[in-house]
N, C-alpha and C positions, 0 to 999 in steps of 0.2 A: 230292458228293464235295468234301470240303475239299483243296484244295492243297498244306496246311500238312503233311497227313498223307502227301502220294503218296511212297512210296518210290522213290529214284532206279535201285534194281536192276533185273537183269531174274529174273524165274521161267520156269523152265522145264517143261512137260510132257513127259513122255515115254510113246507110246503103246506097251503093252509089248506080245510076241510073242502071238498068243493063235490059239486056234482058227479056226476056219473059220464056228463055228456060232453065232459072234456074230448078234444081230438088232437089226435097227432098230426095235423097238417100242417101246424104253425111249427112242429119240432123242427131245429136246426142241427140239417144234418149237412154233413160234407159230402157232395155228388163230387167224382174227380175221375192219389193219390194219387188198483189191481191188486192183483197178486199181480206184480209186475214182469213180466213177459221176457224172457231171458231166450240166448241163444244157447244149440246145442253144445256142450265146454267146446267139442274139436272143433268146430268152426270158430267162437269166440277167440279161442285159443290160436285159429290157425290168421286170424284179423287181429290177435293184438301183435304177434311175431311181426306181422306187415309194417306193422306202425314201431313196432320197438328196433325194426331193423331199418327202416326210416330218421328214429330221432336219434341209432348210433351213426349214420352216416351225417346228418344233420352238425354232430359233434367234430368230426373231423373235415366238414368241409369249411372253405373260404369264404369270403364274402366276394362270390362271381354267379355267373349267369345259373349255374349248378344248384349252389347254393337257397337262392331266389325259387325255381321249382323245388327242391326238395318244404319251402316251406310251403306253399301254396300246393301239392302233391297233399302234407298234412292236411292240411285245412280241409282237402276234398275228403279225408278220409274220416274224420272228424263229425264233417255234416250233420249226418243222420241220426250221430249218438253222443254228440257234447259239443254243443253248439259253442260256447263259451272260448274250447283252445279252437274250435275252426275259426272265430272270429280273430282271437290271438295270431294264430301262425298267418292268417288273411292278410292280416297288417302289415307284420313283418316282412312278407312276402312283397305285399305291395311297396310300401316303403325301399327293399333294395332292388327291386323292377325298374323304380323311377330313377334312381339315383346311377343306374348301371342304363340308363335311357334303352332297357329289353324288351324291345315291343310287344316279341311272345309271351313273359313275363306277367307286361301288362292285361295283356289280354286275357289271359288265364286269371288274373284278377277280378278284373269283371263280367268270365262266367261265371266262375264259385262266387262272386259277391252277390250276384244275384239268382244264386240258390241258397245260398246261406238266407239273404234278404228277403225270398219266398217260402222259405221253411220260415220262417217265425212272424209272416202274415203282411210284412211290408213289401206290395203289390208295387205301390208308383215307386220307391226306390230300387225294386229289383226291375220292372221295365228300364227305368234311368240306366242304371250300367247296363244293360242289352245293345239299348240303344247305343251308348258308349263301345261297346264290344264289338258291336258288329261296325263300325267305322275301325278300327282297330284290322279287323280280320280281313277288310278289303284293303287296308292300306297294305296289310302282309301278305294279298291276294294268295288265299289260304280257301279254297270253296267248303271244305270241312269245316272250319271256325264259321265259313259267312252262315251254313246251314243249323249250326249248334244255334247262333245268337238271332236269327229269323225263327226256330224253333222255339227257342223263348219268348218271343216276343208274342207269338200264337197263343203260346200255355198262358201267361201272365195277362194277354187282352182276355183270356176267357175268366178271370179271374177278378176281371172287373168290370166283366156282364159285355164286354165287345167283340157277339159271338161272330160277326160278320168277318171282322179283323182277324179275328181266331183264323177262323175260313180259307180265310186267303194267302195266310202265313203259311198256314199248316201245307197248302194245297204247292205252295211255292216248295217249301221243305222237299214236298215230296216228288214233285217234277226234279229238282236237281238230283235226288239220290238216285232217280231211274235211268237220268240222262246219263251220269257215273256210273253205276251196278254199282252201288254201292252197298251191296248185301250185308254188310254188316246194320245197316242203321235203316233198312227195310221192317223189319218189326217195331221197332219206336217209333216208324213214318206212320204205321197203321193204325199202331195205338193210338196217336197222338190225333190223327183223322175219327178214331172209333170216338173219341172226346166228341169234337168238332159234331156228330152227327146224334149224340148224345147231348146236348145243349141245345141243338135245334129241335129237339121233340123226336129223331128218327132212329127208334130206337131198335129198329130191326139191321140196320143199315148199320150202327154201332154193334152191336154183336156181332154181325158179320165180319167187320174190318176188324175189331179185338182177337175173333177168330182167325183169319187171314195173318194176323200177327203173331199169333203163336203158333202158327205153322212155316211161316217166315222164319221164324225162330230154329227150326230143326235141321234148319240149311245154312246158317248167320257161320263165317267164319270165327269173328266175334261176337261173344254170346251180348243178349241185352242185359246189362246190369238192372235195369228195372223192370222186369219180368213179371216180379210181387203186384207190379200194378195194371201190366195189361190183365192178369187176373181178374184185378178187383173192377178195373173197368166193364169187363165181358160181366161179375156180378151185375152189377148195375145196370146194366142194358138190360138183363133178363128181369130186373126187378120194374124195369120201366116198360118189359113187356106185361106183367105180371104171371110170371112162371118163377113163384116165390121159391121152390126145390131146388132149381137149377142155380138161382142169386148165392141163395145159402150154403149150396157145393162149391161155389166159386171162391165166395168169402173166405171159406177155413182154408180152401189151398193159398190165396193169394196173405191169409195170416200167416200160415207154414212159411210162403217162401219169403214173407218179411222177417221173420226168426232167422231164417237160414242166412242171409244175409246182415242180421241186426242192422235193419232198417225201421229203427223206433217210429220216425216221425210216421212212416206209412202203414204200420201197424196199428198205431192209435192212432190214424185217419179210418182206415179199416171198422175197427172196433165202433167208431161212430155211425160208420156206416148202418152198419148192422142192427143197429139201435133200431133204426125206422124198418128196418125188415120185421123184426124179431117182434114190433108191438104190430104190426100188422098183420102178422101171424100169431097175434095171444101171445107169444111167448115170451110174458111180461118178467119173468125170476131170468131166463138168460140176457133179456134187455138189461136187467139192473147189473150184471155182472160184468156186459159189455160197457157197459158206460163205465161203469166202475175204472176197469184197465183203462178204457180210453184216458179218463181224470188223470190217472196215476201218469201216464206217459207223458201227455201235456204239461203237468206240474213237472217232470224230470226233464224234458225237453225247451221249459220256459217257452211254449207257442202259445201267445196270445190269443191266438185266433182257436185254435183247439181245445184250450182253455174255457172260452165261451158257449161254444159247443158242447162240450163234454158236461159241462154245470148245466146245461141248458136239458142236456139226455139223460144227465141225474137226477134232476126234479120232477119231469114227466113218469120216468121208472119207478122212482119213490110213489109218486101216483100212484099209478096204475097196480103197484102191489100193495095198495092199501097202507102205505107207511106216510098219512099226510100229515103227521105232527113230529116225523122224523127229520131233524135237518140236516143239511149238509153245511158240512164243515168247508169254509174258505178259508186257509191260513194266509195270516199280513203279506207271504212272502209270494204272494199269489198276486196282490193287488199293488197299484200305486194310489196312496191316496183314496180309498174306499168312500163311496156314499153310499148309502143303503135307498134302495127305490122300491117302489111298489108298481110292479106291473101288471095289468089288466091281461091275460090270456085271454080271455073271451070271460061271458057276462059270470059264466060261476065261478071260474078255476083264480085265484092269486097266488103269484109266487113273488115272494120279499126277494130279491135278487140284484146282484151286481153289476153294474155294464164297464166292462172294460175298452176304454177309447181306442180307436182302431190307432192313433197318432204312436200308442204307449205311454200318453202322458197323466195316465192317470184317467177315474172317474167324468165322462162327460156329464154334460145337466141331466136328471133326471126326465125320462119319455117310456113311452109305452114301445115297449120288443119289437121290431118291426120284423115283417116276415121275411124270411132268409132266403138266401137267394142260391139257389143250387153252385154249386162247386167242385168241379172236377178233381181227381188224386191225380195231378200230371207231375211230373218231376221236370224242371229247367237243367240242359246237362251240363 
């Protein structure tokens, strides 16, 4: 989102009166990953020391190979909770990679470019640099880098409905980390499989591997950084089993451990989750609260794609607790270019609502909501 473009207004939604016989099947929710959700000080604290002892070496280094990673090291550190300097120190990085022709350099380039580029919903350009990366990784015949950028390329086909491709990436990943013992990266091989079988409908088969993965996990020399998500994965399996107790014990651990880490983006993926649990269990006052945070994270994270979501979990919330002349609040700095549309939910429900173009460039033509399409919480590493 350019700056240059955010309208200073605000838009407003208004959820109009409607039936009773509204349903949450059309609700968009994120299959995967306020009072705005904060980490514990000594963890936050013990993550900024990381980064502040980062930007003082940053200061005393040269413009050499060193250099080049300590910016692109930021940027990874960046990711999850201010997109804005990860895209910053990205550049930078990239920029003295090429000019120092550091293949490694680059290549680390184009995995954080395409998490960065999957955190805030641009799918075909974070594929593009995968693609990129892993030519890269085999020219440095590096089997670690070819597996990181075949692993993305899994997460990212499942993110634009090519759950076959997913499949066979995923299935690739995980033959080369077996053929290595590669125990470190054995619990994200599972997870990333528990997706895979969670997309195809197999949703016992997904629990199980989620599970297999967090036991993976108690042996990993290297622990998995994204843990918060085979969590929330293993939720969603059980919610796809419909053993709603177990989805909703999973959810608040896989929230804990997104705090513990301040991992925003996966937290307000979370929080969305939840949403479609919580109104399928009545429990329409905690839906509104989750959506709530979810909104708040989205808007402080600038993800488009969560963004939509989150409004989208707002409006049915507001519903369902009987606040349908309550609107929600869209500030300019939310949109580019705002058109106000009127969309059809079905024959009783209308929500006056915004669509935000998947491009970022602003308002598409006005159309009816189309129904959303599941979406796994994977992380590209």
């Amino acid at each position: 989102m350019e700056k240059g473009e955010v309208e200073a207004g605000v838009k407003i939604v208004y959820l109009l009166k409607a039936g009773k016989g509204a349903t949450m099947k059309s609700v968009f929710i994120f299959f995967c990953s306020i009072i705005i959700s904060t980490v514990a000080p000594a963890q936050r604290t013990d993550q900024q020391r990381k980064v502040d002892s980062l930007l003082s070496l940053l200061q005393q280094s040269k413009p050499d190979t060193s250099r080049a990673m300590l910016l692109l090291t930021l940027a990874s550190w960046y990711e999850t909770n201010n997109q804005d300097s990860s895209a910053y120190y990205l550049q930078k990085g990239k920029e003295l990679a090429e000019s120092l022709k550091f293949d490694r350099g680059i290549y680390y380039y184009y995995q954080q470019g395409a998490v960065l580029a999957y955190t805030k919903g641009s799918y075909e350009e974070a594929l593009s640099l995968s693609v990129n990366g892993l030519v890269v990784a085999r020219r440095l015949k590096d089997s670690s880098m070819v597996v990181t950028m075949l692993n993305n390329m899994g997460i990212i086909n499942s993110y634009l409905g090519n759950y076959e491709q997913q499949l066979d990436y995923t299935m690739q990943v995980k033959n080369i980390i077996e053929e290595k013992k590669d125990s470190a990266k054995y619990s994200g091989a599972w997870h990333n499989l528990a997706n895979c079988y969670y997309n195809l409908g197999q949703y016992r088969k997904g629990a199980d591997a989620a599970l297999h993965g967090l036991y993976q996990e108690q042996y990993a020399s290297v622990k998995n950084g994204y843990i918060n998500r085979v969590y929330s994965t293993l939720a969603q399996c059980y919610e796809g089993l419909r053993i709603q107790d177990s989805a909703l014990h999973y959810y608040e651990i896989a929230i804990r451990e997104s705090k513990k880490t301040n991992d925003k983006y996966a937290e307000g993926v979370i929080y969305g989750y939840q949403c479609n649990l919580l109104a399928s269990m009545k429990k329409f006052d905690q839906m509104l609260v989750a959506a709530g945070k979810s909104l708040a994270l989205s808007r402080e994270l600038q993800s488009r794609q969560m963004l939509a979501s989150s409004l989208y979990n707002m409006a049915y919330a507001q519903y369902f607790n009987n606040n349908n002349q309550k609107p929600i609040v869209i500030y300019g700095k939310d949109l580019q270019s705002p058109r106000q549309t009127a969309l059809g939910m079905n024959s009783k429900t209308v929500i006056q609502y915004y669509l935000i173009s998947r491009q970022g460039k602003g308002i598409s033509e006005s159309q009816t909501l189309p129904d959303k399409k599941p979406i796994r919480l994977q992380m590209p590493r």
